[in-house]
DSSP file (Angstrom, degrees, kcal/mol; ACC not computed):
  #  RESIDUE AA STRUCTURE BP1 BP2  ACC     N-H-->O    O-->H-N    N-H-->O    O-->H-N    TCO  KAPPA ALPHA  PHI   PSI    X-CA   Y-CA   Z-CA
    1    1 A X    >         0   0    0      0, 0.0     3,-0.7     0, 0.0     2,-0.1   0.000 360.0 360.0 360.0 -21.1   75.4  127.5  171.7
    2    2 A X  T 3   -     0   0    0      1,-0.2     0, 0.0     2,-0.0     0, 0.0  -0.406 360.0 -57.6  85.3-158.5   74.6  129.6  174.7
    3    3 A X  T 3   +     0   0    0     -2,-0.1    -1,-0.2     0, 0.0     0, 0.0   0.145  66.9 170.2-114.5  23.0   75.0  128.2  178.0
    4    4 A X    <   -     0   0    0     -3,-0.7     5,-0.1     4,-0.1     3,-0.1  -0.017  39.7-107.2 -42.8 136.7   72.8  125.4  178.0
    5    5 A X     >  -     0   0    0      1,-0.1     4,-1.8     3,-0.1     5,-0.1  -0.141  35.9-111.0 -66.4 166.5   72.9  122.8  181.2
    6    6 A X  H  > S+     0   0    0      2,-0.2     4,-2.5     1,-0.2     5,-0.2   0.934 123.3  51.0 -71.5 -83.1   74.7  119.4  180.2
    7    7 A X  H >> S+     0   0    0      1,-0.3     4,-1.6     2,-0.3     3,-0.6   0.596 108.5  47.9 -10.4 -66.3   71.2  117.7  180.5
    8    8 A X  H 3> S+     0   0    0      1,-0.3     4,-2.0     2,-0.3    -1,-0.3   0.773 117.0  46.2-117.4 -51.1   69.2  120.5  178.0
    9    9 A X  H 3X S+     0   0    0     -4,-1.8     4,-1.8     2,-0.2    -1,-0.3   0.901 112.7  49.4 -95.3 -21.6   72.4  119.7  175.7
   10   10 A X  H XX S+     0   0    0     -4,-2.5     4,-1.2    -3,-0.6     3,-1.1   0.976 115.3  46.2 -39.1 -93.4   71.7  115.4  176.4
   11   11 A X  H 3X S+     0   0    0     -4,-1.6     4,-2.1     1,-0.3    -2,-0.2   0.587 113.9  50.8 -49.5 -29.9   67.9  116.0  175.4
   12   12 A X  H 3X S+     0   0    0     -4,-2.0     4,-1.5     1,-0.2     3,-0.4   0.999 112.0  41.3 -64.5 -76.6   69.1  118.0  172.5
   13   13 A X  H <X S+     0   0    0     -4,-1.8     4,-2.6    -3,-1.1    -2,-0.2   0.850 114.4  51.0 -62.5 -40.2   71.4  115.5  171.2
   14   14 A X  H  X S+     0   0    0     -4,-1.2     4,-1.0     1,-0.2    -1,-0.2   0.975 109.7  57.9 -68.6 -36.4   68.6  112.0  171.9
   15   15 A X  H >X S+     0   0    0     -4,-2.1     4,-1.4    -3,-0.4     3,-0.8   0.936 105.7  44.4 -54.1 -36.1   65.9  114.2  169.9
   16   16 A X  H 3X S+     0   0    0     -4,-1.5     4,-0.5     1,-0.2    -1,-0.2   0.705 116.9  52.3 -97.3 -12.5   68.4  114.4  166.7
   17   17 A X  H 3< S+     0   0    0     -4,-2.6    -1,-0.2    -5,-0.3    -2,-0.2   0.567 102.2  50.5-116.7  29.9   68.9  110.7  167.3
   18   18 A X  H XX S+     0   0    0     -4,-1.0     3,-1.0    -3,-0.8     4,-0.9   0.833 111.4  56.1 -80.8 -58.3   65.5  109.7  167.4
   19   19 A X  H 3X S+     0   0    0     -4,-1.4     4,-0.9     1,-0.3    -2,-0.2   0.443  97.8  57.6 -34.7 -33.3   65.4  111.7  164.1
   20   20 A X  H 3< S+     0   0    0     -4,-0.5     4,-0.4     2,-0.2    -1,-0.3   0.731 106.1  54.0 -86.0 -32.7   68.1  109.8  162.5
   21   21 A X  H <4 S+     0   0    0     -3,-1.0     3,-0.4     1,-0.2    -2,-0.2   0.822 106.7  51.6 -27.6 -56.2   65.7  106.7  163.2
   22   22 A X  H  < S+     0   0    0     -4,-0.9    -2,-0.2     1,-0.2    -1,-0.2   0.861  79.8  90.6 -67.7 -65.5   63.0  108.2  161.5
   23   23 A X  S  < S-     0   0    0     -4,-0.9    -1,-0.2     1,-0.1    -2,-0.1   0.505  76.8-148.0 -40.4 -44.2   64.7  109.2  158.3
   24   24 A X        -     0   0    0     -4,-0.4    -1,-0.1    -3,-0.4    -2,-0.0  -0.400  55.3 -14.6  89.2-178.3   63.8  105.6  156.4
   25   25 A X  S    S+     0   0    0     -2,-0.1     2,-0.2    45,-0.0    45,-0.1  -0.278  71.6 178.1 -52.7 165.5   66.3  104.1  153.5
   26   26 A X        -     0   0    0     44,-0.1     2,-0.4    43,-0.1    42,-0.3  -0.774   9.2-168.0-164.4 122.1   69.1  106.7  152.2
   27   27 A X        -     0   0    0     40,-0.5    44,-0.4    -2,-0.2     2,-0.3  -0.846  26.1-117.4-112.8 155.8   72.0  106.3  149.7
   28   28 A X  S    S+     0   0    0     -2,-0.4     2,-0.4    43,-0.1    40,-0.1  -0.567  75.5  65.9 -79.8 135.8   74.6  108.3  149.0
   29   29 A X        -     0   0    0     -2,-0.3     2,-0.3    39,-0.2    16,-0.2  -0.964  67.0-100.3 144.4-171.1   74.5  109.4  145.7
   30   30 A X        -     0   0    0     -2,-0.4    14,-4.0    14,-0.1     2,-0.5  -0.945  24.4-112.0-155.2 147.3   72.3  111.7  143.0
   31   31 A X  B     -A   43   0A   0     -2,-0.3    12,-0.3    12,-0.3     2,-0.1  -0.874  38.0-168.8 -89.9 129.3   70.0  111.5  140.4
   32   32 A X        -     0   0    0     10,-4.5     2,-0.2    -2,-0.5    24,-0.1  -0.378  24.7-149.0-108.3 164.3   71.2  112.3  136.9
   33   33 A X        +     0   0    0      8,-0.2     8,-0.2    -2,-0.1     2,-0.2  -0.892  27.9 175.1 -97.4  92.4   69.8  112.9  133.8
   34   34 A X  B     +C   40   0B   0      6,-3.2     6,-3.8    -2,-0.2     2,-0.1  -0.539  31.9  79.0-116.1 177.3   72.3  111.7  131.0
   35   35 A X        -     0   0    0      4,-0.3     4,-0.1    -2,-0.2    -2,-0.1  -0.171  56.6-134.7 102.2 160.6   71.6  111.7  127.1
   36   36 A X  S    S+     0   0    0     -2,-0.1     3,-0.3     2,-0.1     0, 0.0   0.802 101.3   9.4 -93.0 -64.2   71.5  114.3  124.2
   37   37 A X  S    S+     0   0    0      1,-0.2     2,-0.6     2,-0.0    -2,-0.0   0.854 137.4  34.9 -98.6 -43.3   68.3  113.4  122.5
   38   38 A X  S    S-     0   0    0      2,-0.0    -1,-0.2     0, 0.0    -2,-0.1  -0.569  79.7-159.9-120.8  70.6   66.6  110.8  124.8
   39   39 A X        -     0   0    0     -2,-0.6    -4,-0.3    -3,-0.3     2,-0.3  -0.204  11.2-173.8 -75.6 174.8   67.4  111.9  128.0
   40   40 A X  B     -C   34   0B   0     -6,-3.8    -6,-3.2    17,-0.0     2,-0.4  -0.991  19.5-125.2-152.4 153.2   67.1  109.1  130.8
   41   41 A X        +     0   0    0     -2,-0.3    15,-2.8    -8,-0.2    16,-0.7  -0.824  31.6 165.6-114.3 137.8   67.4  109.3  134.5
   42   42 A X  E     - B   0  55A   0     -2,-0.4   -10,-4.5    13,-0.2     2,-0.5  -0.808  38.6-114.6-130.4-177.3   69.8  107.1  136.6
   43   43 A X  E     -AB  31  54A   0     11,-1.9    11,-0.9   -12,-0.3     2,-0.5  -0.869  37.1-153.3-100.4 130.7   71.1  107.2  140.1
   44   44 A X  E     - B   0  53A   0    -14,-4.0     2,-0.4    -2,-0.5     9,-0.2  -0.937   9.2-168.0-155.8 128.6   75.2  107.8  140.2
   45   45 A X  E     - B   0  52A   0      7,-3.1     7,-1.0    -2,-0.5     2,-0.5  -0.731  16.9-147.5 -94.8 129.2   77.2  106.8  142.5
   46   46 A X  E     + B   0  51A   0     -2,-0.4     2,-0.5     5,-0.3     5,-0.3  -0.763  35.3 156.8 -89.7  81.0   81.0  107.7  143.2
   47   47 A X        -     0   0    0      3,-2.9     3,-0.5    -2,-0.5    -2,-0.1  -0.984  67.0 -14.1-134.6 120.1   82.7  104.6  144.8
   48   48 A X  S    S-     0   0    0     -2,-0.5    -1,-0.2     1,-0.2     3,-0.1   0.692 125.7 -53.7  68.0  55.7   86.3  104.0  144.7
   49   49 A X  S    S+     0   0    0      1,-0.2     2,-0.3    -3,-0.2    -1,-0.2   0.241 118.0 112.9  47.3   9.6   87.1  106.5  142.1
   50   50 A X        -     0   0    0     -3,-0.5    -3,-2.9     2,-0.0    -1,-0.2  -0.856  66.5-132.2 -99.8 131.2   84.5  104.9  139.9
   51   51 A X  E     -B   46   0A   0     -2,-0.3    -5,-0.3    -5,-0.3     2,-0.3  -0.607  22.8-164.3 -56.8 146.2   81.0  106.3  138.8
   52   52 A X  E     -B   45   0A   0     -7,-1.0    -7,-3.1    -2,-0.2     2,-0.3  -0.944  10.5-177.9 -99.4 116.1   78.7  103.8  139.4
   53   53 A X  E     +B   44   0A   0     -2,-0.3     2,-0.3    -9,-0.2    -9,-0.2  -0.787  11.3 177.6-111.3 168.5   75.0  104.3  137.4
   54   54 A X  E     -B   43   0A   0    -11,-0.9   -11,-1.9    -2,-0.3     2,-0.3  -0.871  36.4-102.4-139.7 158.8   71.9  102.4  137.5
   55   55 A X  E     -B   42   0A   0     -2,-0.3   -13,-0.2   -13,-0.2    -2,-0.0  -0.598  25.4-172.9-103.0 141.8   69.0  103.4  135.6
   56   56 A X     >  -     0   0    0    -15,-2.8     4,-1.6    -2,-0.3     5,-0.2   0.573   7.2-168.9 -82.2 -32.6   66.3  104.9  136.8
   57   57 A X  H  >  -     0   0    0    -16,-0.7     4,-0.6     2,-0.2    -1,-0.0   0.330  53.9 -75.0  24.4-159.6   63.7  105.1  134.2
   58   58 A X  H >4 S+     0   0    0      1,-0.2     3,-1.0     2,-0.1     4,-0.4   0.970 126.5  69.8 -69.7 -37.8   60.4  107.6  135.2
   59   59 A X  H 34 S+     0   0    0      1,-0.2     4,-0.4     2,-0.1     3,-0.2   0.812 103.4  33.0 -57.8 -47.9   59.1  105.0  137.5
   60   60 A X  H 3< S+     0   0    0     -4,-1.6     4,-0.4     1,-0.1    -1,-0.2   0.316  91.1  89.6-110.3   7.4   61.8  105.1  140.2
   61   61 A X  S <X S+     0   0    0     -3,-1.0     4,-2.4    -4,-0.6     5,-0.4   0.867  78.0  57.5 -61.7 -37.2   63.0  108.7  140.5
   62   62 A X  H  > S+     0   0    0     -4,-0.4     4,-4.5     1,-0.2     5,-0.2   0.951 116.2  44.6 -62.9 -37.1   60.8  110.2  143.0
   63   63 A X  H  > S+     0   0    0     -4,-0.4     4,-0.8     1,-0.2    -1,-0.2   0.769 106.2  49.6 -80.3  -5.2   62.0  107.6  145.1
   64   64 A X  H  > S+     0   0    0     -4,-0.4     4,-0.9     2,-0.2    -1,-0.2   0.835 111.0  61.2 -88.9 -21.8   65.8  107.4  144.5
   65   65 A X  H >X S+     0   0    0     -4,-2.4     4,-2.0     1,-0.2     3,-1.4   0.946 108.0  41.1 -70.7 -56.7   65.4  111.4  145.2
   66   66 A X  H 3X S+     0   0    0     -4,-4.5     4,-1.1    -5,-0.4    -1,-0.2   0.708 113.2  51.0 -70.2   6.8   64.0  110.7  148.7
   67   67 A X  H 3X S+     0   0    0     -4,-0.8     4,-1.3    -5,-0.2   -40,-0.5   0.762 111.3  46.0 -86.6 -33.1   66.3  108.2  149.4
   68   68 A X  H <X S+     0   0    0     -3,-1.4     4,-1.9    -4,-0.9   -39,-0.2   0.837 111.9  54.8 -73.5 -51.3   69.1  110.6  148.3
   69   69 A X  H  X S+     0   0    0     -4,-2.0     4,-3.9     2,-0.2     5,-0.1   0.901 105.2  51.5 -17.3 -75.3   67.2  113.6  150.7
   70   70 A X  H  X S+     0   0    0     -4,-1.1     4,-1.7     1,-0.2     5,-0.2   0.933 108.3  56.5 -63.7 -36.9   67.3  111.2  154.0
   71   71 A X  H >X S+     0   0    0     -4,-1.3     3,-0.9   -44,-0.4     4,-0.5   0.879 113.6  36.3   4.1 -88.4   71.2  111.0  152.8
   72   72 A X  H >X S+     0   0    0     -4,-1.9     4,-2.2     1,-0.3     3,-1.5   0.849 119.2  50.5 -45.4 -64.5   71.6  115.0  153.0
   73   73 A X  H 3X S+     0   0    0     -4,-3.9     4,-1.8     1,-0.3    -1,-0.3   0.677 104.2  55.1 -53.4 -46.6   69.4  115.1  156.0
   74   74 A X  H <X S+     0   0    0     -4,-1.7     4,-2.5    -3,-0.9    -1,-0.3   0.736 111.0  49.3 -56.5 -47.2   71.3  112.3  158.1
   75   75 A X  H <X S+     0   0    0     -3,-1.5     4,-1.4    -4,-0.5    -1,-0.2   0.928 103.0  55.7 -52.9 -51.9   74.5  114.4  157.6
   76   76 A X  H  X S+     0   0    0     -4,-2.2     4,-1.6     2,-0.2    -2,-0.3   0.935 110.9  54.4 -35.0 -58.2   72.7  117.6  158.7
   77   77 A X  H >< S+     0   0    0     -4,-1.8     3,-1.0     1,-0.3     4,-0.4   0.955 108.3  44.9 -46.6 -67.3   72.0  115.3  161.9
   78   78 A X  H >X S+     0   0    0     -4,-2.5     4,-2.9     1,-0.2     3,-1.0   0.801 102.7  54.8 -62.5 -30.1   75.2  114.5  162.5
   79   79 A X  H 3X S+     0   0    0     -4,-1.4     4,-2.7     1,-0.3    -1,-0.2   0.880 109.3  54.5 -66.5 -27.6   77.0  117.3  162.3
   80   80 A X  H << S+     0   0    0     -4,-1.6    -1,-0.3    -3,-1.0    -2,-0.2   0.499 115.6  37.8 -95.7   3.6   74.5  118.8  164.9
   81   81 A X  H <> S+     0   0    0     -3,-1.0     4,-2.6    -4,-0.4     3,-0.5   0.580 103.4  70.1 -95.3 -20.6   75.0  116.0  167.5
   82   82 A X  H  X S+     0   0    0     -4,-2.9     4,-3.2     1,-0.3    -2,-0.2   1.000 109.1  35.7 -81.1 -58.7   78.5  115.9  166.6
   83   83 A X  H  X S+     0   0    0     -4,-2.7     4,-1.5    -5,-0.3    -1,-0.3   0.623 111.9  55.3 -84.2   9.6   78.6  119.4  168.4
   84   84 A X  H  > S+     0   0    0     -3,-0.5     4,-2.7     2,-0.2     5,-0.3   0.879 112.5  44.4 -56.6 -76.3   76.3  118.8  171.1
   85   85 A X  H  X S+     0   0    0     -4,-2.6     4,-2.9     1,-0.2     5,-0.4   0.873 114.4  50.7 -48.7 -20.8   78.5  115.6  172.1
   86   86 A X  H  X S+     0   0    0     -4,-3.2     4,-5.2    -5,-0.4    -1,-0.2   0.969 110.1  46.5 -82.1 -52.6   81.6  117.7  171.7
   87   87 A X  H  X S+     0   0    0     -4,-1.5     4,-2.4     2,-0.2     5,-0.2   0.888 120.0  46.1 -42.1 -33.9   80.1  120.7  174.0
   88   88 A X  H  X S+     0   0    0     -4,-2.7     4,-3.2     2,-0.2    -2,-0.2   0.965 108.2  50.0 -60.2 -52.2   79.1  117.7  176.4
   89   89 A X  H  < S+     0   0    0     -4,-2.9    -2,-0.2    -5,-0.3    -3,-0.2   0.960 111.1  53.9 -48.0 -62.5   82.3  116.2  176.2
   90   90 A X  H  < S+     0   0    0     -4,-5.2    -2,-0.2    -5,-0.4    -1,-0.2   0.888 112.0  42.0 -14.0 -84.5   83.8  119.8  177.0
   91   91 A X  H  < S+     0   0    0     -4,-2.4     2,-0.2    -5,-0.1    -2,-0.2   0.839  93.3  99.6 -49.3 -48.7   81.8  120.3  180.2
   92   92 A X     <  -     0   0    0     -4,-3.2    -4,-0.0    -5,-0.2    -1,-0.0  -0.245  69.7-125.3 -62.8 119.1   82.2  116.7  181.7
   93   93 A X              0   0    0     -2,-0.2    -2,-0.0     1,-0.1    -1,-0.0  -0.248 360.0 360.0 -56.1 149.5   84.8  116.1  184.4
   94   94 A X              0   0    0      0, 0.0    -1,-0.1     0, 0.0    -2,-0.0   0.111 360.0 360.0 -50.6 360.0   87.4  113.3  184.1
């Protein structure tokens, strides 16, 4: 992380949570393809040791993918304020 001032590592961290703003809807989750002959695409969910599907058909994939995208991305975020606030946290006196 280099030696950046507390400030420099503030402005860091309000840009990536302007960013998380930005992102638009997101679920947790993936888009499948399930069948043998006639395959068909749903959205599947893992919640409380249960698969959860709902079907997708062609109509609503592109979107269940970007929804799925702002997920991933929103994790990416955090993990990169998570150590920006922790270097802050570091540096700051009691």
């Amino acid at each position: 992380m280099g030696r950046k001032s507390i400030e420099r590592l503030k402005k860091d961290a309000e840009a990536l949570q302007r960013r998380m703003s930005e992102l638009g809807p997101l679920m947790r989750g993936s888009v499948v393809r399930i069948g043998t002959k006639n395959k068909q695409y749903y959205f599947s969910l893992n919640k409380d040791k249960k698969t959860k599907l709902i079907y997708l058909g062609d109509k609503r994939v592109e979107t269940a993918r970007m929804f799925s995208d702002n997920y991933k991305k929103l994790l990416q975020i955090i993990e990169k304020v998570t150590i920006l606030n922790m270097e802050i946290l570091k540096r700051t006196e009691c």
